[in-house]
DSSP file (Angstrom, degrees, kcal/mol; ACC not computed):
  #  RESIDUE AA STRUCTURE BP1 BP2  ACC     N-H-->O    O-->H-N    N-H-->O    O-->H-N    TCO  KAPPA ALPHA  PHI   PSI    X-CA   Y-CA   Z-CA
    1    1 A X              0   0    0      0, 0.0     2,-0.3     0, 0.0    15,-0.2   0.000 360.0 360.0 360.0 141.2    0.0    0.0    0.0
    2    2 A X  E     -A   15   0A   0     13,-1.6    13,-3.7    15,-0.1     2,-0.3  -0.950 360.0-155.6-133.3 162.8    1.3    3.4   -0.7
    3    3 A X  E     +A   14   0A   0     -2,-0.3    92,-1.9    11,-0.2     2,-0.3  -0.906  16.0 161.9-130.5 171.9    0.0    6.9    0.2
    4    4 A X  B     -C   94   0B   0      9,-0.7     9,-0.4    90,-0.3     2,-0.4  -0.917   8.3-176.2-156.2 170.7    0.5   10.5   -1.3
    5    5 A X        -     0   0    0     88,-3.8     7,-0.2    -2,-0.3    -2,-0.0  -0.964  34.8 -88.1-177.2 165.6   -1.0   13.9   -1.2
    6    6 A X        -     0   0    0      5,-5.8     3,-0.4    -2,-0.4    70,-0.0   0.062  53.4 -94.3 -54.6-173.5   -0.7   17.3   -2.8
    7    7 A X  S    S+     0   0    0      1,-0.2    -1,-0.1    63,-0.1     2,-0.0   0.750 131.1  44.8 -72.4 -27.6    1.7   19.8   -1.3
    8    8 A X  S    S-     0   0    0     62,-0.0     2,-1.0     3,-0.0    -1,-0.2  -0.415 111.3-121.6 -86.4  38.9   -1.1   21.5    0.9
    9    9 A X  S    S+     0   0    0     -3,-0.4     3,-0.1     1,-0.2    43,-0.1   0.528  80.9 124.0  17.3  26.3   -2.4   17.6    1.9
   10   10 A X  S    S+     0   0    0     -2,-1.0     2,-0.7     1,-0.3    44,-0.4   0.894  71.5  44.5 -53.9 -45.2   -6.0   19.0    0.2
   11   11 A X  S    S+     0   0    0     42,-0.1    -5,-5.8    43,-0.1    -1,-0.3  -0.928  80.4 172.3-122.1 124.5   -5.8   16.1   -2.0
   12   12 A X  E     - B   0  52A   0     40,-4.4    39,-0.7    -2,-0.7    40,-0.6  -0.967   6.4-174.8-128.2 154.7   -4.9   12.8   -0.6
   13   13 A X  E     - B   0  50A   0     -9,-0.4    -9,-0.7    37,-0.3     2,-0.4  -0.776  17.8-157.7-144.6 159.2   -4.8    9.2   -1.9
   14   14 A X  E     -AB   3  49A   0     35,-4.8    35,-2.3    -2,-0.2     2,-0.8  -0.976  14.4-152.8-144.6 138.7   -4.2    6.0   -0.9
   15   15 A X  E     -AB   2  48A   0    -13,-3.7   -13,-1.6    -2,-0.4     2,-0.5  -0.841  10.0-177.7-134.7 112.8   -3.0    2.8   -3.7
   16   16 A X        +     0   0    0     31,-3.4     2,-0.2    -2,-0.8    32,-0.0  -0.678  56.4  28.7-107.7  59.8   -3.9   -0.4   -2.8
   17   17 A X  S    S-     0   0    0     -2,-0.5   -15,-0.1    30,-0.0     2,-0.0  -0.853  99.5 -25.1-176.1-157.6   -2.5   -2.7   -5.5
   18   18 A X        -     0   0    0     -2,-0.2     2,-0.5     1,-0.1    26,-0.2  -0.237  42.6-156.1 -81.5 164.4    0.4   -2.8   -8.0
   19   19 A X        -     0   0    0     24,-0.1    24,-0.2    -4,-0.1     3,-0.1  -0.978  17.7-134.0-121.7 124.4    2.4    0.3   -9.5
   20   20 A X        -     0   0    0     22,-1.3     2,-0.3    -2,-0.5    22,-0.3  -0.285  46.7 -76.6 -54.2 160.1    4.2   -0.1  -12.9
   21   21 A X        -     0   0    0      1,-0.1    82,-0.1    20,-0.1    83,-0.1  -0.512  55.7-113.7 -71.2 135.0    7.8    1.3  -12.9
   22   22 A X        -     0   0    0     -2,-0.3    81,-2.6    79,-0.2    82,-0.9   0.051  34.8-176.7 -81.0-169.8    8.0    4.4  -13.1
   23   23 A X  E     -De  40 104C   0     17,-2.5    17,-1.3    80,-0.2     2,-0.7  -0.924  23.3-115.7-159.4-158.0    9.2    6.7  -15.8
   24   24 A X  E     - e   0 105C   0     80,-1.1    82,-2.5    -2,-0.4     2,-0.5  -0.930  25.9-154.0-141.4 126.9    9.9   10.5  -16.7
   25   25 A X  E     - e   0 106C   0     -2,-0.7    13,-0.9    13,-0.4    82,-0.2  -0.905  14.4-178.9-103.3 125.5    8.2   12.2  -19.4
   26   26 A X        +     0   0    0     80,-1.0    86,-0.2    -2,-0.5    81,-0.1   0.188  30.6 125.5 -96.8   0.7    9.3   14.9  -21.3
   27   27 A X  S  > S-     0   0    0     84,-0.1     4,-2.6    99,-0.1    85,-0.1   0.336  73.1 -98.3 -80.0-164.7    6.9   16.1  -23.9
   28   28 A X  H  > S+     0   0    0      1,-0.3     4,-1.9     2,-0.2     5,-0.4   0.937 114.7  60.8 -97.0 -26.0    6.2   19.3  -23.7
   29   29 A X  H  > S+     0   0    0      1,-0.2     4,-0.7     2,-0.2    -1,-0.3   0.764 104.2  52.5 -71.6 -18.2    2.9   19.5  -22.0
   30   30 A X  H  >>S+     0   0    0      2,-0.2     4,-2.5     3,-0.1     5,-0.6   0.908 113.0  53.3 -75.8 -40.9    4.4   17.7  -18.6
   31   31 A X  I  X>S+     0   0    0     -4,-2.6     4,-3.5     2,-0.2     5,-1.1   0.934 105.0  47.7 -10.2 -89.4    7.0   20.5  -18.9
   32   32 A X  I  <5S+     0   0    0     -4,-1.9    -1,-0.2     3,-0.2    -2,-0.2   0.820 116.9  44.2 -15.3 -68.1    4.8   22.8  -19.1
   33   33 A X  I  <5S+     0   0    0     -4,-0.7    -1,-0.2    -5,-0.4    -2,-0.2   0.917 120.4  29.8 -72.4 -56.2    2.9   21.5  -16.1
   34   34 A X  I  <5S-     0   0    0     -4,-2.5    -2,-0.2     2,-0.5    -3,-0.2   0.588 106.8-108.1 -88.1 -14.5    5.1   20.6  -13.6
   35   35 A X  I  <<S+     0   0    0     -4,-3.5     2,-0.3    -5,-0.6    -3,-0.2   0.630  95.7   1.7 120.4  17.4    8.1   23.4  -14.5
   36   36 A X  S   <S-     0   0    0     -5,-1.1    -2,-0.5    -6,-0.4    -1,-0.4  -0.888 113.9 -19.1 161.5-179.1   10.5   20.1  -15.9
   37   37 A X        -     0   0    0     -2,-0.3     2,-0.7    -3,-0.1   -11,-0.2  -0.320  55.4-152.1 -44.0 114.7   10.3   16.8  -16.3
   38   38 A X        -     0   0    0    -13,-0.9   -13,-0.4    -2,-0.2     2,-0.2  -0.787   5.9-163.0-138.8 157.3    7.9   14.8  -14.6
   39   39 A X        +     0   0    0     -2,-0.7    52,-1.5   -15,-0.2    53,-0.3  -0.354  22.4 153.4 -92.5 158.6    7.7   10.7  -13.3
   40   40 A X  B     -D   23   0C   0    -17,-1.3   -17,-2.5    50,-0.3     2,-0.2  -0.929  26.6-144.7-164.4 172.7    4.7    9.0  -12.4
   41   41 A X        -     0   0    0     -2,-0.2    48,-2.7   -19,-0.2     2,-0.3  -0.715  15.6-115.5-145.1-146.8    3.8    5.8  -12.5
   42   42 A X  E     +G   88   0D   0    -22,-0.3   -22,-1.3    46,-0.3     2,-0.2  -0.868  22.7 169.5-134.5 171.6    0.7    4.0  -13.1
   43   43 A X  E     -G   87   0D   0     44,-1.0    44,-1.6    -2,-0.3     2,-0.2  -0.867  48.3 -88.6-153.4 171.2   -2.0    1.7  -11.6
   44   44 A X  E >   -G   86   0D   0     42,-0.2     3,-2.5   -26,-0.2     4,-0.3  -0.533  42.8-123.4 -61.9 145.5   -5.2    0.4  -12.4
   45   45 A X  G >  S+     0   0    0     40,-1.7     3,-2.3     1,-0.3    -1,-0.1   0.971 110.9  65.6 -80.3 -58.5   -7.9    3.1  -11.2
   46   46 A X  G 3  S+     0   0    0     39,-0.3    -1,-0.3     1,-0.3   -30,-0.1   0.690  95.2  59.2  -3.9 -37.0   -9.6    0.4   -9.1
   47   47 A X  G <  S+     0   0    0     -3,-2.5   -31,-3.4    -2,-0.1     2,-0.4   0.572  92.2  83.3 -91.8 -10.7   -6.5    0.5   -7.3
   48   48 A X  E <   +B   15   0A   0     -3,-2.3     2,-0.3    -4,-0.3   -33,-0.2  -0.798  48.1 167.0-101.0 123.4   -6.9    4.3   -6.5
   49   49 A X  E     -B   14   0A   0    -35,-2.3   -35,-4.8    -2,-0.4     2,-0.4  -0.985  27.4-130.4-145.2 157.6   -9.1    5.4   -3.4
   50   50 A X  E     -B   13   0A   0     -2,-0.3   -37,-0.3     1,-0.2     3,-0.1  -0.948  20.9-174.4-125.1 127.7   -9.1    9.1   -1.9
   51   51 A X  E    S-     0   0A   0    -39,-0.7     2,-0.3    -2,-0.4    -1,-0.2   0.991  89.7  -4.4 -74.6 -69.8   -8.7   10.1    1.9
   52   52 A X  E     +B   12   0A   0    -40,-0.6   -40,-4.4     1,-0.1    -1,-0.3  -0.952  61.4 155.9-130.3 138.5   -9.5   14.2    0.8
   53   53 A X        +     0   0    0     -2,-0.3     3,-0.3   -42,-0.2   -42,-0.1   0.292  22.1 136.4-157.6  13.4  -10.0   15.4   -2.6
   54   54 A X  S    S+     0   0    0    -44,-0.4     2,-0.5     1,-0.2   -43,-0.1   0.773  83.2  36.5  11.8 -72.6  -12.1   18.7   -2.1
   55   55 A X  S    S+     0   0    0    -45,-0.2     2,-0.4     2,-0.1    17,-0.3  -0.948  83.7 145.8-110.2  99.7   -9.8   20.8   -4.8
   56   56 A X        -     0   0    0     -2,-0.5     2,-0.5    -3,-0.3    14,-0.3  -0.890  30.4-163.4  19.4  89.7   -9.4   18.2   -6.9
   57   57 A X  E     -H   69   0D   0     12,-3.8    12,-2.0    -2,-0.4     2,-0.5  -0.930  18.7-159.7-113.8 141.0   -9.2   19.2  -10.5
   58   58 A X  E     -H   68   0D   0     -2,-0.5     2,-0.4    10,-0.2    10,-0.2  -0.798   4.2-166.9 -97.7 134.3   -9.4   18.2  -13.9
   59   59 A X  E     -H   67   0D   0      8,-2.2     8,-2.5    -2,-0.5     2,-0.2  -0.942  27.5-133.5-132.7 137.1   -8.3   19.5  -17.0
   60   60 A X  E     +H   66   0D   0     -2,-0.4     6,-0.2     6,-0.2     3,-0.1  -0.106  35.6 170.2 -24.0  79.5   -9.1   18.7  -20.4
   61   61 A X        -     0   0    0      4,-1.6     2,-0.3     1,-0.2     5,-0.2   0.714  66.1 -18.4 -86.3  -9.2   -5.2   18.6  -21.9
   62   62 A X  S    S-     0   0    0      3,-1.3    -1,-0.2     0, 0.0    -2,-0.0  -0.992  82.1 -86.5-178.2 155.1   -5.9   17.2  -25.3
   63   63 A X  S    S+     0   0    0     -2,-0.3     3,-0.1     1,-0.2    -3,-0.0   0.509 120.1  49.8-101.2  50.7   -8.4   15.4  -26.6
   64   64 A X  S    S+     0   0    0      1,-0.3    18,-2.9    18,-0.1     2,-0.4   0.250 116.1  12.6-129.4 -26.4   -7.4   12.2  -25.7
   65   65 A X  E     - I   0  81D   0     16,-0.2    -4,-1.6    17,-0.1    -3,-1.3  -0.901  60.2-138.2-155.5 175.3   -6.6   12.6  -21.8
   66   66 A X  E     -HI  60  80D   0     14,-2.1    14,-3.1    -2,-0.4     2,-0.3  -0.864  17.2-124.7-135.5 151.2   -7.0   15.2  -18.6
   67   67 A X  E     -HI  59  79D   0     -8,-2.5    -8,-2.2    -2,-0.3     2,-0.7  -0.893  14.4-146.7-105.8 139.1   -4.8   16.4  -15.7
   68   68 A X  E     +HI  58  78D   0     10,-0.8    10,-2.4    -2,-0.3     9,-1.2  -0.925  27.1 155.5-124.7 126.8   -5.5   16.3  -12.4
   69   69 A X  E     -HI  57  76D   0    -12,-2.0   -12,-3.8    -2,-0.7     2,-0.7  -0.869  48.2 -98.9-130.6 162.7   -4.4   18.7  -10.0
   70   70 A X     >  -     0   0    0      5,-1.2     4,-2.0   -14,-0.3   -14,-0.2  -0.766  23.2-157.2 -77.1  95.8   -4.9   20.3   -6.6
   71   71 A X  T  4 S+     0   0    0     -2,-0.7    -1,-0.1     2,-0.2   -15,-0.1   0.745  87.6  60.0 -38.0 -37.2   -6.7   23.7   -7.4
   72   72 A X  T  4 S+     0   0    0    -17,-0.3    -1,-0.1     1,-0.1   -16,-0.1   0.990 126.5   5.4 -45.3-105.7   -5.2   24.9   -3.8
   73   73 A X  T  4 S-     0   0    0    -65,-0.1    -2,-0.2     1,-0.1    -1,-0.1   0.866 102.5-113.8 -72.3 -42.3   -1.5   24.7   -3.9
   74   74 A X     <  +     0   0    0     -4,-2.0     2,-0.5     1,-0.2    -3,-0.1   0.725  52.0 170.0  94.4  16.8   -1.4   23.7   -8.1
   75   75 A X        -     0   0    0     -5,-0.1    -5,-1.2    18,-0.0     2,-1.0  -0.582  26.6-149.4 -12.8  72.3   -0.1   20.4   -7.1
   76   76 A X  E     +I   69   0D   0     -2,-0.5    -7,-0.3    -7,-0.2    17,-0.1  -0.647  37.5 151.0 -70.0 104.4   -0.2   18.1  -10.8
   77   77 A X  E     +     0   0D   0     -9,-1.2    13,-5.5    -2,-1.0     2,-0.3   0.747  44.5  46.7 -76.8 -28.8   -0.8   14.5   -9.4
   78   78 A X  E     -IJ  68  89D   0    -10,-2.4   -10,-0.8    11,-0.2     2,-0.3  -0.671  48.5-172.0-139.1 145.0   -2.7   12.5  -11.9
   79   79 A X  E     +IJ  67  88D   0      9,-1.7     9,-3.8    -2,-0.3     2,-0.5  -0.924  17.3 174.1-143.2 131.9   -2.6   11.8  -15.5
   80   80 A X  E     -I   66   0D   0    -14,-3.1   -14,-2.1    -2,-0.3     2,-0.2  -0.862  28.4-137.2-156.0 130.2   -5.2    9.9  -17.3
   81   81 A X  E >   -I   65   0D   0     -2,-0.5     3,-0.7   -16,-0.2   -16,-0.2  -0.456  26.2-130.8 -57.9 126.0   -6.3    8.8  -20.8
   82   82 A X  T 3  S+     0   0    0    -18,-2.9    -1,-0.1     1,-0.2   -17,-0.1   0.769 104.3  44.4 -70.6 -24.4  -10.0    9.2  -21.5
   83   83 A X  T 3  S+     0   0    0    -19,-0.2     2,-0.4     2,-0.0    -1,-0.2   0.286 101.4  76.5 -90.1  24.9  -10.4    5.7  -22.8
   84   84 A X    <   -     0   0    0     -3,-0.7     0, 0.0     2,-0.1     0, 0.0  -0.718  67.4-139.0-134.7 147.5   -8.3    3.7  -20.3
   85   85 A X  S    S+     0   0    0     -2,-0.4   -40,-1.7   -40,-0.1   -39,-0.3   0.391  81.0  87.3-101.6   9.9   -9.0    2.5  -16.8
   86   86 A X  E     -G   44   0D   0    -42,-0.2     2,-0.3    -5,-0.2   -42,-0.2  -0.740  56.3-168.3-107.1 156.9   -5.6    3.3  -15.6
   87   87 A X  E     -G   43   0D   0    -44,-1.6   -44,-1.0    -2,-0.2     2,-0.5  -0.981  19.8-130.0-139.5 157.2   -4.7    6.7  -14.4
   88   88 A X  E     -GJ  42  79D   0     -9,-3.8    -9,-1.7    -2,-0.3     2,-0.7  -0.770  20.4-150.4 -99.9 150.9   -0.6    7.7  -13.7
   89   89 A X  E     - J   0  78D   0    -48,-2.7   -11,-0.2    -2,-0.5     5,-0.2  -0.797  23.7 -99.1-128.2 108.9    0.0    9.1  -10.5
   90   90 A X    >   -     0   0    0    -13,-5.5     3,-1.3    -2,-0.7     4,-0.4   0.086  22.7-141.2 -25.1 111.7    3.1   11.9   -9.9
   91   91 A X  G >  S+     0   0    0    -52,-1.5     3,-1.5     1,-0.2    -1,-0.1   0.830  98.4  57.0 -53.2 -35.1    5.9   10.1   -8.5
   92   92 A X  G 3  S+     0   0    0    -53,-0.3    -1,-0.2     1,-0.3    -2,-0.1   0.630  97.2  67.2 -67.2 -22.2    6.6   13.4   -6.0
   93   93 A X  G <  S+     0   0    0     -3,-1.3   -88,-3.8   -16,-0.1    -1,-0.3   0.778  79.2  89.9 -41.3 -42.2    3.3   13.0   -4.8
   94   94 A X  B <  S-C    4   0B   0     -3,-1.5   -90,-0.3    -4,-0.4     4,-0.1  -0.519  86.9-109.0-111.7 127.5    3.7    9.6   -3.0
   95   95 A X        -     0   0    0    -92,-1.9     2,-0.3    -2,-0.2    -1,-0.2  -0.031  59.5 -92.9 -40.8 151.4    4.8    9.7    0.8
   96   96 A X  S    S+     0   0    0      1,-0.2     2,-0.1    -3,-0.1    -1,-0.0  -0.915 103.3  64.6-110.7 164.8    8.5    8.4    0.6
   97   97 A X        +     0   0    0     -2,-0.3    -1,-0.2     3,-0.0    -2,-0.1   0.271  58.0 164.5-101.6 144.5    9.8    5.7    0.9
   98   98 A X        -     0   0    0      2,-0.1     3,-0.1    -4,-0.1    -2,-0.1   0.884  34.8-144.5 -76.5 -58.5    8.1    4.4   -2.3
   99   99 A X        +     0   0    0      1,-0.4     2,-0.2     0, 0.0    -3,-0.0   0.396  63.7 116.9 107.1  -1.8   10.4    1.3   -2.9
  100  100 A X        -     0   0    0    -79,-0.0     2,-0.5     1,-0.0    -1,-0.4  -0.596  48.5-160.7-104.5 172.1    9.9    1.9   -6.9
  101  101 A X        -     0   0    0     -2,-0.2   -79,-0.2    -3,-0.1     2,-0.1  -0.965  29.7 -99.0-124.7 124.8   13.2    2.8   -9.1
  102  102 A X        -     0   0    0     -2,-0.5   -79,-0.2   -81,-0.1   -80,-0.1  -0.517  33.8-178.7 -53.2 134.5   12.8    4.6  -12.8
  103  103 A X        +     0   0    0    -81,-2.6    19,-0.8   -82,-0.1     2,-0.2   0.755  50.9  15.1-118.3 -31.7   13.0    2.6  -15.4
  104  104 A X  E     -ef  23 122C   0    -82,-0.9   -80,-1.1    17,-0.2     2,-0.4  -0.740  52.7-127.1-142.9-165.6   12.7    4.7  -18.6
  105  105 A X  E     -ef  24 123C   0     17,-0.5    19,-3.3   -82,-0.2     3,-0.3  -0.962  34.4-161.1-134.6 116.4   12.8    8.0  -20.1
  106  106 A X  E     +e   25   0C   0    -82,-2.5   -80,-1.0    -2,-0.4    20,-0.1  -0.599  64.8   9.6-119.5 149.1    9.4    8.7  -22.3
  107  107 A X        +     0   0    0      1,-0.2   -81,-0.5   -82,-0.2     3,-0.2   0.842  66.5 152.9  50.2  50.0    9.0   11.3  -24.9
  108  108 A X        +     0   0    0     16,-2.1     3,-0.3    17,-0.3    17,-0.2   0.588  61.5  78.5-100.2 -17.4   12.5   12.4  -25.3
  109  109 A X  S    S+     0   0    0     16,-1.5    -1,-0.2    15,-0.2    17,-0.1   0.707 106.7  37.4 -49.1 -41.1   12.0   13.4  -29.0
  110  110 A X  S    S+     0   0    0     15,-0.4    -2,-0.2    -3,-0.2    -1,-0.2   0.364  87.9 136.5-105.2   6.2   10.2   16.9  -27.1
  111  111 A X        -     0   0    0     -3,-0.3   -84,-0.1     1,-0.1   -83,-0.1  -0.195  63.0 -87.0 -61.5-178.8   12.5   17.3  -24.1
  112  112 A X        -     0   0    0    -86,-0.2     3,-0.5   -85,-0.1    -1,-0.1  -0.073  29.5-130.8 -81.9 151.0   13.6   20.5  -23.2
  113  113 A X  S    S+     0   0    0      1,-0.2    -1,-0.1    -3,-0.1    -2,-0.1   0.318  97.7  61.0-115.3  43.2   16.7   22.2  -24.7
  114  114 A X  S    S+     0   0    0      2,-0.0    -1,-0.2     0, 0.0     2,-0.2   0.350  99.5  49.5-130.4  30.1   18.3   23.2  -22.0
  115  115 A X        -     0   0    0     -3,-0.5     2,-0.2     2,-0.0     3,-0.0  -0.638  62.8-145.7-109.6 165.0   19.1   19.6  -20.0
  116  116 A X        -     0   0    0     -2,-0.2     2,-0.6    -3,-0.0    -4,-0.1  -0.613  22.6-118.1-119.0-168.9   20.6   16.4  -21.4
  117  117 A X        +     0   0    0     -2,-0.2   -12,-0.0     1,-0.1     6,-0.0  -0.836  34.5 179.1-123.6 142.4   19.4   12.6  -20.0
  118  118 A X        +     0   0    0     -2,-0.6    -1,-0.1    -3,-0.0     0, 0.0   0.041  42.2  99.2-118.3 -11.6   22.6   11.5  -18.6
  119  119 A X  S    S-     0   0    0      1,-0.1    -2,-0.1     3,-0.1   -14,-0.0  -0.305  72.0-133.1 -50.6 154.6   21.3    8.2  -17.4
  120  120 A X        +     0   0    0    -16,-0.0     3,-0.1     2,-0.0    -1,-0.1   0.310  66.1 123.5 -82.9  21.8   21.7    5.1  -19.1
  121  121 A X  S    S-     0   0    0      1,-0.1   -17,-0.2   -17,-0.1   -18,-0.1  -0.228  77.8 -74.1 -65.8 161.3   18.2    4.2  -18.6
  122  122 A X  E     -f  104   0C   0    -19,-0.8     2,-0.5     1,-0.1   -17,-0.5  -0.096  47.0-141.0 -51.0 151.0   16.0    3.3  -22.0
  123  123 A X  E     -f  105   0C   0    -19,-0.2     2,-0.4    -3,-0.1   -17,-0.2  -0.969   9.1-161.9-132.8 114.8   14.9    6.5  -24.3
  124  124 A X        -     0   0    0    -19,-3.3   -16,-2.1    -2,-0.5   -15,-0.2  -0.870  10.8-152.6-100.0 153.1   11.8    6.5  -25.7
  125  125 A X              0   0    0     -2,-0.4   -16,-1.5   -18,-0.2   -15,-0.4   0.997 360.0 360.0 -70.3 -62.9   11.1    9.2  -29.0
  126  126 A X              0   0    0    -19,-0.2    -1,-0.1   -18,-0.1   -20,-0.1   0.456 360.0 360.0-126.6 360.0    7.5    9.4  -28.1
């Protein structure tokens, strides 16, 4: 079981099954959205249940998926594809310690051009 919350603990969560590994996305619209890169990882939404979620919001990024954030503090947790029963959940969100490691580097085709990836971890283009 893991738990998480915004930075103002308005919106809190608890995930009560498994988490994929996570990985760090670069396109431009997580930029954008968290100020850099940002990891998540995923679960099934079954797997997602909420202690406080008051300011909770979503918005409509594309038309294929929505962002979920804390209206309060402006705290991006959530990413989720409108057709999908899974939602990704901000890795910085999640009380530490998590126990998960990064595994890849997503959408490296739109990072930013003022960082490099210096890992050896996998690079995906999109």
């Amino acid at each position: 079981m893991q738990t998480g919350s915004c930075l103002c603990g308005a919106v809190a969560f608890t995930i009560d099954g498994e988490l994929s590994p996570p990985s760090a996305c670069h396109c431009g619209q997580c930029r954008k959205q968290s100020g850099h890169v940002w990891s998540s990882t995923w679960t099934h939404q079954d797997n997602l249940s909420f202690t406080a979620s008051d300011t909770l919001t979503w918005f409509r990024a594309s038309d294929t998926a929505h962002r979920g954030f804390c209206r309060s503090c402006g705290s991006f947790l959530f990413w989720q594809h409108n057709d999908e029963d899974t939602i990704s959940i901000s890795m910085g969100a999640f009380d530490t310690p998590t126990g998960l490691q990064l595994a890849q580097h997503i959408f490296v085709a739109d990072k930013g051009d003022y960082y490099d990836i210096t890992d050896d971890l996998p690079q995906r283009a999109q």
